[in-house]
N, CA, C and O atoms as a Tripos MOL2 file, in Angstrom:
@<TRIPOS>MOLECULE
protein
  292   291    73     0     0
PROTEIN
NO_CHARGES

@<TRIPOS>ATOM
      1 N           9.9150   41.1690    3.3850 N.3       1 UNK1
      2 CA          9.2350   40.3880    2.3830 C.3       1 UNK1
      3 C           9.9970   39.0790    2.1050 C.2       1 UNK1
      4 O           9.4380   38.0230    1.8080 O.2       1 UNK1
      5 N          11.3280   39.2490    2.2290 N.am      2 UNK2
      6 CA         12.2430   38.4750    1.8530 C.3       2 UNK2
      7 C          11.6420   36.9330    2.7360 C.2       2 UNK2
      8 O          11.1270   35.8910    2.3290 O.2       2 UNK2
      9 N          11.9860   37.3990    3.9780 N.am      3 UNK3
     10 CA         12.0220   36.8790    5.3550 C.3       3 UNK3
     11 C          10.6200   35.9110    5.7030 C.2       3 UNK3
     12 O          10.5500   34.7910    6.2100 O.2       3 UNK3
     13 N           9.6420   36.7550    5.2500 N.am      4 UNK4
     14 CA          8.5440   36.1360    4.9230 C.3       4 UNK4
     15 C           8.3930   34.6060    3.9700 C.2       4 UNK4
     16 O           8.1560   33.4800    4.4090 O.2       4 UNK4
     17 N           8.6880   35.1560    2.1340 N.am      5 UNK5
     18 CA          8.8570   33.8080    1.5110 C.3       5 UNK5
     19 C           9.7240   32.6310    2.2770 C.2       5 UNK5
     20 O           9.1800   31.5320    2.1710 O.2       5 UNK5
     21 N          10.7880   32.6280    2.9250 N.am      6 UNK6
     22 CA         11.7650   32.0020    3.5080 C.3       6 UNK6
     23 C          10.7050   31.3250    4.6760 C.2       6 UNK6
     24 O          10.6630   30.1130    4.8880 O.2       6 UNK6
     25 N          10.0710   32.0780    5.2130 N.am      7 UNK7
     26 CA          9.4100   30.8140    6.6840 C.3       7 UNK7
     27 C           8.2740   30.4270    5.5390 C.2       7 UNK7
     28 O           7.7970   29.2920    5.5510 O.2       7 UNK7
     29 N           8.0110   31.0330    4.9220 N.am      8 UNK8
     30 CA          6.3660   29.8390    4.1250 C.3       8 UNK8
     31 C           7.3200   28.7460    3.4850 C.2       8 UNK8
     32 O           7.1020   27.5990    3.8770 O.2       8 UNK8
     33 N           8.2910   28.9050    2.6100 N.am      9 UNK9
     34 CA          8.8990   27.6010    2.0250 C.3       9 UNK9
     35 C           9.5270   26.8850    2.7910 C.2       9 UNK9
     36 O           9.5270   25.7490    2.3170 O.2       9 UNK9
     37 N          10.2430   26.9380    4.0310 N.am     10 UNK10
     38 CA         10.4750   26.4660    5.3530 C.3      10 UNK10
     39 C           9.0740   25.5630    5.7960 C.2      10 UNK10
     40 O           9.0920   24.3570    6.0430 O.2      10 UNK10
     41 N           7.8070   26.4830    5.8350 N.am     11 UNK11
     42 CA          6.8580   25.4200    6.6370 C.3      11 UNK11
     43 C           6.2580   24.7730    5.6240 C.2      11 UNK11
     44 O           5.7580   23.6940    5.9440 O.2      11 UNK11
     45 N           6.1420   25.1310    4.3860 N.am     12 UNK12
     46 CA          5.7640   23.9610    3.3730 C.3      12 UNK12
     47 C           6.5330   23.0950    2.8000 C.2      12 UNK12
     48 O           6.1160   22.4120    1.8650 O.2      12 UNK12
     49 N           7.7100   22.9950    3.2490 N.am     13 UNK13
     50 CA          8.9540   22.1600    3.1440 C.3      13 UNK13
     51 C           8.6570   20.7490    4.0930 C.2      13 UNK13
     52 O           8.6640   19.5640    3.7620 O.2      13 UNK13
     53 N           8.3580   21.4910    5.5860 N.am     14 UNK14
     54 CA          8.2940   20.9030    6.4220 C.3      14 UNK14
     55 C           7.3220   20.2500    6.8670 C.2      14 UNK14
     56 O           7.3690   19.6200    7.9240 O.2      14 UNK14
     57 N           6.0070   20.3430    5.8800 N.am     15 UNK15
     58 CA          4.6990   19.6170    6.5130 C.3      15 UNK15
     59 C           4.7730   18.8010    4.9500 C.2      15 UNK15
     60 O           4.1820   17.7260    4.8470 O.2      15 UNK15
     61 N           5.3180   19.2150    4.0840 N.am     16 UNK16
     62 CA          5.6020   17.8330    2.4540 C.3      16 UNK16
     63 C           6.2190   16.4510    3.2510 C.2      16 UNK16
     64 O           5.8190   15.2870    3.2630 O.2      16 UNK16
     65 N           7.6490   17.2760    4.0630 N.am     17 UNK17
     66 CA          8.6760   16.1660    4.5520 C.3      17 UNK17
     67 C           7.4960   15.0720    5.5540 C.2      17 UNK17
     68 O           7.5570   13.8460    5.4710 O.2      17 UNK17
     69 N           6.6000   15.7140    6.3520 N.am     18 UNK18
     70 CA          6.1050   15.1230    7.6860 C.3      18 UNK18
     71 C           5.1140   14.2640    6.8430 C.2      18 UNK18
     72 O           5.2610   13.0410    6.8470 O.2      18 UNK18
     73 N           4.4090   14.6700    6.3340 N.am     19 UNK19
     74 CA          3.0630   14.2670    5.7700 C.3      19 UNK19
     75 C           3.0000   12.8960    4.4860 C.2      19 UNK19
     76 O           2.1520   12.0630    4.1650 O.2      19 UNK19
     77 N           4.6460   13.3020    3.9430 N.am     20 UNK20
     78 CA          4.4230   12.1690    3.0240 C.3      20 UNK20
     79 C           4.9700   11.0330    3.1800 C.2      20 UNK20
     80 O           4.9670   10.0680    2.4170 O.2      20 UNK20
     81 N           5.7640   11.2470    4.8630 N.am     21 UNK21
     82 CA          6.1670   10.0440    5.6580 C.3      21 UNK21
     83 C           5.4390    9.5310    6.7750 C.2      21 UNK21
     84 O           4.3080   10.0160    6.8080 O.2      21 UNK21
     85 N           5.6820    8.6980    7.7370 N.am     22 UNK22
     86 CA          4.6780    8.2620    8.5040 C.3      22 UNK22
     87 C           4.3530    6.5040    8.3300 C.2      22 UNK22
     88 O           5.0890    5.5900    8.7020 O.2      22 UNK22
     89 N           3.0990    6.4040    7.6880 N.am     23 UNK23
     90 CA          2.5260    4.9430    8.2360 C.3      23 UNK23
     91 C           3.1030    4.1350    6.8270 C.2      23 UNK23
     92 O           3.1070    2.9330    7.0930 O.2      23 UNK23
     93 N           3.4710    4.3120    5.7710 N.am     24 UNK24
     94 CA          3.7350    3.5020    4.7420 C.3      24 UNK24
     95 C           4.9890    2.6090    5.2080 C.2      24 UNK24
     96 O           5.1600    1.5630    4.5830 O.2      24 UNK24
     97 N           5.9280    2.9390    6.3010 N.am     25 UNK25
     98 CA          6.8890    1.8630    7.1310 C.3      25 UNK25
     99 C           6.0260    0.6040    7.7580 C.2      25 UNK25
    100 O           6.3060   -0.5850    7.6110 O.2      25 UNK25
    101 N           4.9850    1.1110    8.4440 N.am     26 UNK26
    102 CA          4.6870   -0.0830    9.5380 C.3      26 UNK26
    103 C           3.5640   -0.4200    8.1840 C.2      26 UNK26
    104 O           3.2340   -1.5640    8.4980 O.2      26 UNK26
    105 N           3.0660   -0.2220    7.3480 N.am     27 UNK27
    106 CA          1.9510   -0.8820    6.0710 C.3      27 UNK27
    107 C           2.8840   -2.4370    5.5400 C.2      27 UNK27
    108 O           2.6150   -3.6320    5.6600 O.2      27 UNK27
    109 N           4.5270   -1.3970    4.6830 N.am     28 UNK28
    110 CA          4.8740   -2.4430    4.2250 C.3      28 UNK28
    111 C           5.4710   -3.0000    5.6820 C.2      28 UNK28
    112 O           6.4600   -2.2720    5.6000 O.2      28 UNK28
    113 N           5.6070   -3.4500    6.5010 N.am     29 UNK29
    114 CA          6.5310   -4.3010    7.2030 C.3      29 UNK29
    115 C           5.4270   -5.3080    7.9250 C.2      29 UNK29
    116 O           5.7100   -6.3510    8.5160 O.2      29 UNK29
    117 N           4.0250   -4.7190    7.7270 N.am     30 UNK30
    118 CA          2.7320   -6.0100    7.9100 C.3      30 UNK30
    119 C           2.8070   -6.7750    7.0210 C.2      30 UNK30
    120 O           2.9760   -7.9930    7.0620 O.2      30 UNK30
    121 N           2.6720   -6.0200    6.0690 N.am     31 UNK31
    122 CA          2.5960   -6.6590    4.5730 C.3      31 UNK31
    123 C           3.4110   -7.5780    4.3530 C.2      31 UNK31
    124 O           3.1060   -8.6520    3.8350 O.2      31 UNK31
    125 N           5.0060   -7.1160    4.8800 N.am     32 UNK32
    126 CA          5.7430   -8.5160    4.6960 C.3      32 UNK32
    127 C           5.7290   -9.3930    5.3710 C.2      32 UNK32
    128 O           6.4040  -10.3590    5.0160 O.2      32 UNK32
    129 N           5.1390   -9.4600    6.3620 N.am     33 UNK33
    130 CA          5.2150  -10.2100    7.4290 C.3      33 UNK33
    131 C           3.7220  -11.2220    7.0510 C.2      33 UNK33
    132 O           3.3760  -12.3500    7.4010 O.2      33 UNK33
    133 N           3.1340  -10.2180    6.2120 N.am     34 UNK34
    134 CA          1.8420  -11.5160    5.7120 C.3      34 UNK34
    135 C           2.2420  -11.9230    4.9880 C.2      34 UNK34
    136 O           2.2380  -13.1200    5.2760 O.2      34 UNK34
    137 N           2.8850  -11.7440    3.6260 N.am     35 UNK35
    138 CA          3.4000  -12.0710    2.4750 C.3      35 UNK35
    139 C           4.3060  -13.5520    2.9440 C.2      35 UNK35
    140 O           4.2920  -14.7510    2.6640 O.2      35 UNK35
    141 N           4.9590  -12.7440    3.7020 N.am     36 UNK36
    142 CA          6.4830  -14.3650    4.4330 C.3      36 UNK36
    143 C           5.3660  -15.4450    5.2180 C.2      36 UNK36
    144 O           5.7160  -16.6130    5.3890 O.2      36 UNK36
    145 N           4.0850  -15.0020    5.6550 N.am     37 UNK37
    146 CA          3.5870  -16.2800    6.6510 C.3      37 UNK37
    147 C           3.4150  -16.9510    5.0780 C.2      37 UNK37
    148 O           4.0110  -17.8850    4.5410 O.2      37 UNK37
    149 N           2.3480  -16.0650    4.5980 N.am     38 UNK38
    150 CA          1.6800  -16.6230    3.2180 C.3      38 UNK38
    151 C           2.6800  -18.2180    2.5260 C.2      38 UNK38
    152 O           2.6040  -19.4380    2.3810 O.2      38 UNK38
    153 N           3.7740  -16.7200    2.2450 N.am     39 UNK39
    154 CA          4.6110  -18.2820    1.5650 C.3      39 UNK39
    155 C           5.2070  -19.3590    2.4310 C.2      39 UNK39
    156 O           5.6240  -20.3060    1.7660 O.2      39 UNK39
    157 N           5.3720  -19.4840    3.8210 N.am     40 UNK40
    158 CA          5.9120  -20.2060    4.6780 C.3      40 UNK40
    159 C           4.9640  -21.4570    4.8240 C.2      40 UNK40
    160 O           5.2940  -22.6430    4.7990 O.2      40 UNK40
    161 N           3.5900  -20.8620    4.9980 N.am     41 UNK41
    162 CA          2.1770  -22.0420    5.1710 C.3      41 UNK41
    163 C           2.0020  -22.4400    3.8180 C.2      41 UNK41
    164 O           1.3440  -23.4660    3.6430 O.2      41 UNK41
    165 N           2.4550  -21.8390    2.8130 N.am     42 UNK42
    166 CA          2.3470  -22.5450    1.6350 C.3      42 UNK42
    167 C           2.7110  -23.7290    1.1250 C.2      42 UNK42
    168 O           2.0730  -24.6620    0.6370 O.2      42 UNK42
    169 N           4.2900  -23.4510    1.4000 N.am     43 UNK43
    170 CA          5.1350  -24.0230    1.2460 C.3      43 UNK43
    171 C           5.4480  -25.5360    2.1400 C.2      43 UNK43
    172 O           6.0930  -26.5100    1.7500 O.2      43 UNK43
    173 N           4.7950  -25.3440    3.3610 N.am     44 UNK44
    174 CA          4.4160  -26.0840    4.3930 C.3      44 UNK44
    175 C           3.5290  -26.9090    4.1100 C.2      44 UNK44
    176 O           3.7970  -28.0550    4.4690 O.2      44 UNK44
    177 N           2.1480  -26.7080    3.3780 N.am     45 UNK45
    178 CA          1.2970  -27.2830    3.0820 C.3      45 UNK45
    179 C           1.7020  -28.2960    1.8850 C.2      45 UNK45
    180 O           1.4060  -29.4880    1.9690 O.2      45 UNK45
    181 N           2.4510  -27.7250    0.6710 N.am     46 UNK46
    182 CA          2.5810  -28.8110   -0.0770 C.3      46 UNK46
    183 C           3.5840  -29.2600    0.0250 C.2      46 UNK46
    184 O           3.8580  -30.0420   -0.8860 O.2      46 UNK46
    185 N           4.6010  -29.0770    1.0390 N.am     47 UNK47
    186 CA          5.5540  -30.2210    1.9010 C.3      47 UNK47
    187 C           4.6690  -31.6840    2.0880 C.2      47 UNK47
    188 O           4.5560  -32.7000    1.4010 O.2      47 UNK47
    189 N           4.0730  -31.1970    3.4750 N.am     48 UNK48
    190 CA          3.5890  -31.8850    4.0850 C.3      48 UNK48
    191 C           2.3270  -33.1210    3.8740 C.2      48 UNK48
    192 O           2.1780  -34.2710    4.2880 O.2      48 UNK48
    193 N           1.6590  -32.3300    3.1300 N.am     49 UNK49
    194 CA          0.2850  -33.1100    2.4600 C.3      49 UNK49
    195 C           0.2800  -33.4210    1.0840 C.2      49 UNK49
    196 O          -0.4830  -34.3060    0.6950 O.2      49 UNK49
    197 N           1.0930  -32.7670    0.2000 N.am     50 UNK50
    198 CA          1.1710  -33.4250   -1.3340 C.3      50 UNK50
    199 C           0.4790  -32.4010   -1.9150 C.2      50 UNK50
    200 O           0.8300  -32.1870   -3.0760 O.2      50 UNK50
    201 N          -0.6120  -31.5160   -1.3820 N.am     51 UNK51
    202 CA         -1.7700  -31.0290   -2.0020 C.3      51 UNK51
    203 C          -1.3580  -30.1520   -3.5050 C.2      51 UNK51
    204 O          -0.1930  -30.0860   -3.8980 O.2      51 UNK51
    205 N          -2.3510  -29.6050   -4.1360 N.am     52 UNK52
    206 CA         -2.0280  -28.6310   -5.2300 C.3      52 UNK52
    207 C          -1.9180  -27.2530   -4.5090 C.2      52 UNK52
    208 O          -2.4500  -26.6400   -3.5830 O.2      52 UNK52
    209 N          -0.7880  -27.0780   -5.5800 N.am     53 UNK53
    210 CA         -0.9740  -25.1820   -4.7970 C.3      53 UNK53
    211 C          -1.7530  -24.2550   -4.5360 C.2      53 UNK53
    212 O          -1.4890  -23.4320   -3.6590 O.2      53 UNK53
    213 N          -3.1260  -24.2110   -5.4290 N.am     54 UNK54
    214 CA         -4.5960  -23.5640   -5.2550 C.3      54 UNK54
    215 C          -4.9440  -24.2680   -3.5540 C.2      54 UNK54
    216 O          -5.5810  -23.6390   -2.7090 O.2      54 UNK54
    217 N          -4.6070  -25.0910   -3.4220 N.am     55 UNK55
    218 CA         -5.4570  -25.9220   -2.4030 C.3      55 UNK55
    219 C          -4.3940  -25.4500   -0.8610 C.2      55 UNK55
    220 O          -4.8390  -25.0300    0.2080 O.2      55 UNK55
    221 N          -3.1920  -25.6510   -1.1560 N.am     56 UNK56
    222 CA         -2.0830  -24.8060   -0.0210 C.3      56 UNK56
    223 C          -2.1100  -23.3550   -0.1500 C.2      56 UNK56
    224 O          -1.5850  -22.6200    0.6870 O.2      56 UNK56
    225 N          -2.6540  -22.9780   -1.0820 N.am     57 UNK57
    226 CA         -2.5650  -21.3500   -0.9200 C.3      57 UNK57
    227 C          -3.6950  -20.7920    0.2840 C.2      57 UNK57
    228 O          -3.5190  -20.0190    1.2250 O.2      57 UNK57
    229 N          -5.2690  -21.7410   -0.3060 N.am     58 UNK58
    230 CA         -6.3370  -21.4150    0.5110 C.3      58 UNK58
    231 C          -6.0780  -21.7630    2.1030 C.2      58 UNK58
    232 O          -6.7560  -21.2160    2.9730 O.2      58 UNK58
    233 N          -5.4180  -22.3710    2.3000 N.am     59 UNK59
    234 CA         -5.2580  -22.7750    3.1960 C.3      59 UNK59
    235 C          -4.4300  -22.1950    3.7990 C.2      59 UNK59
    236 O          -4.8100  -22.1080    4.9670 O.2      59 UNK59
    237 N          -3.5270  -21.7550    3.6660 N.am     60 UNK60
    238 CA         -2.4030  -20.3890    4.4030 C.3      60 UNK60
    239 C          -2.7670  -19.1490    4.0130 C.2      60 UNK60
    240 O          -2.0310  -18.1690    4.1300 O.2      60 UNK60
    241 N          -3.8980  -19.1280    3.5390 N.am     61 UNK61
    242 CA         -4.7120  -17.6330    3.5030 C.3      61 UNK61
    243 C          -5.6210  -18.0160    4.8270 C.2      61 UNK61
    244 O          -5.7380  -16.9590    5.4460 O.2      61 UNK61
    245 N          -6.2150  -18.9160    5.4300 N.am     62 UNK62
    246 CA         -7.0020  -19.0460    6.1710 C.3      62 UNK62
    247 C          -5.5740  -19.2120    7.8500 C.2      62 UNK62
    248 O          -6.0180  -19.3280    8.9920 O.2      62 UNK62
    249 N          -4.7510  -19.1950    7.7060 N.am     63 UNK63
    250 CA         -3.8080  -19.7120    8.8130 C.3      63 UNK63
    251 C          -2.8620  -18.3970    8.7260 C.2      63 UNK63
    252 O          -1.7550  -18.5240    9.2500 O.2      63 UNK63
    253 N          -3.1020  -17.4160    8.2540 N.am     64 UNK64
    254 CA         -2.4380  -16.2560    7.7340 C.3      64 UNK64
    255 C          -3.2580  -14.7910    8.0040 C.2      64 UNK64
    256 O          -2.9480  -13.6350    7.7140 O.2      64 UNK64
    257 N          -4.0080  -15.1530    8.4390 N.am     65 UNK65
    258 CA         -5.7740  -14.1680    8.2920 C.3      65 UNK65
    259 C          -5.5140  -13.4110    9.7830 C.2      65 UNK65
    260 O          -6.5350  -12.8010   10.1000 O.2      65 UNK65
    261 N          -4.7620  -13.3170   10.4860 N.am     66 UNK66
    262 CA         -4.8860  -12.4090   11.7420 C.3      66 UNK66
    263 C          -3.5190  -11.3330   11.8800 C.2      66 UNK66
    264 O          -3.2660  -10.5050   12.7550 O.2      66 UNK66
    265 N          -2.5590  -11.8180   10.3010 N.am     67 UNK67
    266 CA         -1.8350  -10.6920   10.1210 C.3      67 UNK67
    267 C          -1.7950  -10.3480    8.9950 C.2      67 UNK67
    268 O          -0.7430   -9.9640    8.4850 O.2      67 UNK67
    269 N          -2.8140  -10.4000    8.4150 N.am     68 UNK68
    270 CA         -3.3750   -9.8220    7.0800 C.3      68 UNK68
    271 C          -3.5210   -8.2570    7.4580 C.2      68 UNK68
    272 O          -4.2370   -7.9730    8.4180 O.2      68 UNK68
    273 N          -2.8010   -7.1280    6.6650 N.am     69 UNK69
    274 CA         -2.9770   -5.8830    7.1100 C.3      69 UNK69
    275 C          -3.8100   -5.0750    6.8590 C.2      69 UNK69
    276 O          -3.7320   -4.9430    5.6380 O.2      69 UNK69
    277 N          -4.7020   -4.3270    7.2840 N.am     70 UNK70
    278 CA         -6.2130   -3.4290    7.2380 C.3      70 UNK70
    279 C          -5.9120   -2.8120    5.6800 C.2      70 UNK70
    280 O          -4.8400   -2.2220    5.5460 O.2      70 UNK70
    281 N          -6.4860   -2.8800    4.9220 N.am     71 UNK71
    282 CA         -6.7530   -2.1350    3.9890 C.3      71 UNK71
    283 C          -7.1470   -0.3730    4.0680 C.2      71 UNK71
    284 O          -8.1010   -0.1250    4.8060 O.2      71 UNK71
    285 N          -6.7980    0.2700    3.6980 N.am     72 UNK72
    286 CA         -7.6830    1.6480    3.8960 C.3      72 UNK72
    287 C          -7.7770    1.9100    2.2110 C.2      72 UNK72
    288 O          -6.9590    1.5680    1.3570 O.2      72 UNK72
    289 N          -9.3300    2.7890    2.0020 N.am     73 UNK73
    290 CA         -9.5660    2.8290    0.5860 C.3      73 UNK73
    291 C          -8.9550    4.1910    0.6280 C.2      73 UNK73
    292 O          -8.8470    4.8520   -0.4050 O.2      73 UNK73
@<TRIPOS>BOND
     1     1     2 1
     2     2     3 1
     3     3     4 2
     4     3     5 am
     5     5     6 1
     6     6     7 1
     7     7     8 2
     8     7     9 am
     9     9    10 1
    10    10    11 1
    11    11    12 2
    12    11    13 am
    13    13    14 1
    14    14    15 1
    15    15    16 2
    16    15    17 am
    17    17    18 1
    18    18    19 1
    19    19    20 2
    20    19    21 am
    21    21    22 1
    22    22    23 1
    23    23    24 2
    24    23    25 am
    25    25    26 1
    26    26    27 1
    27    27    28 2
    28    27    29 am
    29    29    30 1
    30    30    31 1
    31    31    32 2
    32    31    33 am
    33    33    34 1
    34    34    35 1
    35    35    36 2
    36    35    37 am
    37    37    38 1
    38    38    39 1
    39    39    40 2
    40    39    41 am
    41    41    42 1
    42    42    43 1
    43    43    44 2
    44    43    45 am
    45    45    46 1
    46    46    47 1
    47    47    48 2
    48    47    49 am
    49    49    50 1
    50    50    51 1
    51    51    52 2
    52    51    53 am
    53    53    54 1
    54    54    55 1
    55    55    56 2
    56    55    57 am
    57    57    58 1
    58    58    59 1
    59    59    60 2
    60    59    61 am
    61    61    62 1
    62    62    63 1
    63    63    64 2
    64    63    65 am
    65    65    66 1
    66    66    67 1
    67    67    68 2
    68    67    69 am
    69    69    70 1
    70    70    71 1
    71    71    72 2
    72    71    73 am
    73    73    74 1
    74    74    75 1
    75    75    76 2
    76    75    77 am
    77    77    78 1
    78    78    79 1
    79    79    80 2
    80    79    81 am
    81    81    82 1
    82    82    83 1
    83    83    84 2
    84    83    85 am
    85    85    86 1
    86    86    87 1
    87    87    88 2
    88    87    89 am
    89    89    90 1
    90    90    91 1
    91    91    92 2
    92    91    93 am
    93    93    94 1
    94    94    95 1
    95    95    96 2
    96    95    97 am
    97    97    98 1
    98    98    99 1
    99    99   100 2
   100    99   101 am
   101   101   102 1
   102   102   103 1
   103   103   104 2
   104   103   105 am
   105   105   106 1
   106   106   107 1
   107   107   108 2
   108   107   109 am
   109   109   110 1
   110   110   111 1
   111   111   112 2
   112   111   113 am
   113   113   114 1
   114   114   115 1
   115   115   116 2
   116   115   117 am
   117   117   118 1
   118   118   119 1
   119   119   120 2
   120   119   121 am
   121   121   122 1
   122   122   123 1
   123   123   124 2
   124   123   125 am
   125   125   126 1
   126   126   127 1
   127   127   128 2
   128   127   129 am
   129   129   130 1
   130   130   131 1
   131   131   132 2
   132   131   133 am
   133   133   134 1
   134   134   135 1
   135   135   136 2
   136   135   137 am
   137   137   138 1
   138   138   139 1
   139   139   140 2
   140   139   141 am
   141   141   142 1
   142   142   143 1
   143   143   144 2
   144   143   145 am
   145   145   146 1
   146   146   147 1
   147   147   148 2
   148   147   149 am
   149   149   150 1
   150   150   151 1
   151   151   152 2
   152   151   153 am
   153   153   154 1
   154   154   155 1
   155   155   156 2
   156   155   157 am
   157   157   158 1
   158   158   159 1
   159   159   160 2
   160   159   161 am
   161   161   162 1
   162   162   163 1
   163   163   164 2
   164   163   165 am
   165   165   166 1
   166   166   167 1
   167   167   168 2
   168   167   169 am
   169   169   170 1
   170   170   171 1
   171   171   172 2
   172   171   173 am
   173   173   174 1
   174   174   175 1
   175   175   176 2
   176   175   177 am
   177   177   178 1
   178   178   179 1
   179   179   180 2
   180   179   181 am
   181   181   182 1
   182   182   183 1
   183   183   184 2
   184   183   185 am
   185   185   186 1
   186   186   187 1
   187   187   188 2
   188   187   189 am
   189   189   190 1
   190   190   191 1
   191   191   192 2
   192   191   193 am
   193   193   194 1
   194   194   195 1
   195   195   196 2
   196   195   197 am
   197   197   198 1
   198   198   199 1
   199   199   200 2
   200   199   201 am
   201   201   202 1
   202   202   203 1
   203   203   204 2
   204   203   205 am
   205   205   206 1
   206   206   207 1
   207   207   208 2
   208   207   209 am
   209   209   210 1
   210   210   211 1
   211   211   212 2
   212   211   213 am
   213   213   214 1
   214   214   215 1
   215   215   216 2
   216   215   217 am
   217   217   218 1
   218   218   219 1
   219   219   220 2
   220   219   221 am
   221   221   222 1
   222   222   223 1
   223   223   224 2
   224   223   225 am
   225   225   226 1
   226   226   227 1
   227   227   228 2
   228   227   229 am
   229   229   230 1
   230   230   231 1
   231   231   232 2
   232   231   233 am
   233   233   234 1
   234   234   235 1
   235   235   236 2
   236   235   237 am
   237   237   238 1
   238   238   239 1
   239   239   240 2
   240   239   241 am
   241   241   242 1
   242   242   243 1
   243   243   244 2
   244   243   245 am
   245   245   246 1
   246   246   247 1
   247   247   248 2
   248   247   249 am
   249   249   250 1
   250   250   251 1
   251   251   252 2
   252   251   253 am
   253   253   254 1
   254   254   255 1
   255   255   256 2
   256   255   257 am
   257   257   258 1
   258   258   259 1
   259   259   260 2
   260   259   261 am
   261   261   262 1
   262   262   263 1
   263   263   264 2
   264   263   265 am
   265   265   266 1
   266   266   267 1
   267   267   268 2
   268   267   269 am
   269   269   270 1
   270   270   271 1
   271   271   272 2
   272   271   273 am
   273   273   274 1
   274   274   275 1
   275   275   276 2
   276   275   277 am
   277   277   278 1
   278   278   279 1
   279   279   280 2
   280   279   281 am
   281   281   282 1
   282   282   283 1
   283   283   284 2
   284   283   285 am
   285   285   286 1
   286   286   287 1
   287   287   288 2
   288   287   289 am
   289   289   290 1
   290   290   291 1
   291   291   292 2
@<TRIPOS>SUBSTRUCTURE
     1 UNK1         2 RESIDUE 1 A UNK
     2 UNK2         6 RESIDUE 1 A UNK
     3 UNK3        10 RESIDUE 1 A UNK
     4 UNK4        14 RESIDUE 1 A UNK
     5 UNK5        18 RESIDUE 1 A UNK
     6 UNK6        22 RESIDUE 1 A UNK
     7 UNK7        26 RESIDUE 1 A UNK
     8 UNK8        30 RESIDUE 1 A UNK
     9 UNK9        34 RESIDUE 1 A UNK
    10 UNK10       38 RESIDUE 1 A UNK
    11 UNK11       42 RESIDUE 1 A UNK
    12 UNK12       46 RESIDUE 1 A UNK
    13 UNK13       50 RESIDUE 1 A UNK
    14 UNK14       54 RESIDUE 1 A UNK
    15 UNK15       58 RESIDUE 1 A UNK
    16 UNK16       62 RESIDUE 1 A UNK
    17 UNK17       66 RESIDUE 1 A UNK
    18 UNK18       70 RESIDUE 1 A UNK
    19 UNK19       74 RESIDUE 1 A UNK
    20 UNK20       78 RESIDUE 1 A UNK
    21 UNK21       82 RESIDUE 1 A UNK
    22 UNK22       86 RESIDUE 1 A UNK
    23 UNK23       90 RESIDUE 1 A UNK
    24 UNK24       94 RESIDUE 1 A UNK
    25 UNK25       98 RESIDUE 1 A UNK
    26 UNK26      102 RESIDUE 1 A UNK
    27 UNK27      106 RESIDUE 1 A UNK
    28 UNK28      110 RESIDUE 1 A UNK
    29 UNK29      114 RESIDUE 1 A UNK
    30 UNK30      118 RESIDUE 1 A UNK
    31 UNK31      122 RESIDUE 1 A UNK
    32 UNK32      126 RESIDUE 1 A UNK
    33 UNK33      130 RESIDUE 1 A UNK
    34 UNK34      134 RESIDUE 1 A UNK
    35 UNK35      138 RESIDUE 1 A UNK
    36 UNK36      142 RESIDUE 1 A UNK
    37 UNK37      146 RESIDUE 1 A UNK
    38 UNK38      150 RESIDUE 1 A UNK
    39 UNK39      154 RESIDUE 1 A UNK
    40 UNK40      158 RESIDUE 1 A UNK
    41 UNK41      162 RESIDUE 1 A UNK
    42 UNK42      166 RESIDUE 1 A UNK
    43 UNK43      170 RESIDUE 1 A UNK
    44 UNK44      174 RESIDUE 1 A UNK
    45 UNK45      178 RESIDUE 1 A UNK
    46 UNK46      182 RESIDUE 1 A UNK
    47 UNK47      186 RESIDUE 1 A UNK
    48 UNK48      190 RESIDUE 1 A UNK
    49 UNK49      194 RESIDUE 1 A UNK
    50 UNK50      198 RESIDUE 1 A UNK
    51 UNK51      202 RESIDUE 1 A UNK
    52 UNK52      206 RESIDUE 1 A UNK
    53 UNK53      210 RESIDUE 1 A UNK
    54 UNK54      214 RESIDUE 1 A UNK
    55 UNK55      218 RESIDUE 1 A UNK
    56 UNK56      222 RESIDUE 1 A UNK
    57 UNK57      226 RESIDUE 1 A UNK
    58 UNK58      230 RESIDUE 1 A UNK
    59 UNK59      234 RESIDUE 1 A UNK
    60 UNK60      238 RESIDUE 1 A UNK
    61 UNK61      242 RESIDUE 1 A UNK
    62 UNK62      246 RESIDUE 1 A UNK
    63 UNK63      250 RESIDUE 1 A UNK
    64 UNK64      254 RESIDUE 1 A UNK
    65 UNK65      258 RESIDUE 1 A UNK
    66 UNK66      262 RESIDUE 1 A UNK
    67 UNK67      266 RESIDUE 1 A UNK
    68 UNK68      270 RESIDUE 1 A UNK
    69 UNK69      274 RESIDUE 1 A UNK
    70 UNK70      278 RESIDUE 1 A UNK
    71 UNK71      282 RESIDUE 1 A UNK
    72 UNK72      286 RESIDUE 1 A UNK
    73 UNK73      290 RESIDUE 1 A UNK
């Protein structure tokens, strides 16, 4: 009986550990990698052109848009 509780808390140990790790590494490391273009073209934009920041933001949201990371609901 003993032996028993011991492998169920063993395999529900072991599918908590598996299950609640996984894809949230490669989520945030898109994420930063959109976040850093985001502010890089931002920052670029009102270097370069003078513009307002509403106006450099839209604009490195549109130059930023192919490593924007998938949403899942």
């Amino acid at each position: 009986m003993r032996a028993n509780r011991l492998v169920l808390l063993a395999l529900i140990t072991g599918l908590m550990v598996t299950g609640c790790s996984g894809d949230k590494d490669t989520e945030s490391a898109e994420l930063a990698k959109y976040k850093n273009c985001l502010e890089t073209e931002t920052s670029k934009l009102l270097d370069e052109t003078g513009s307002n920041f509403e106006y450099a933001k839209e604009q490195a949201v549109q130059l930023c848009a192919q490593l924007e990371p998938a949403t899942t609901p």
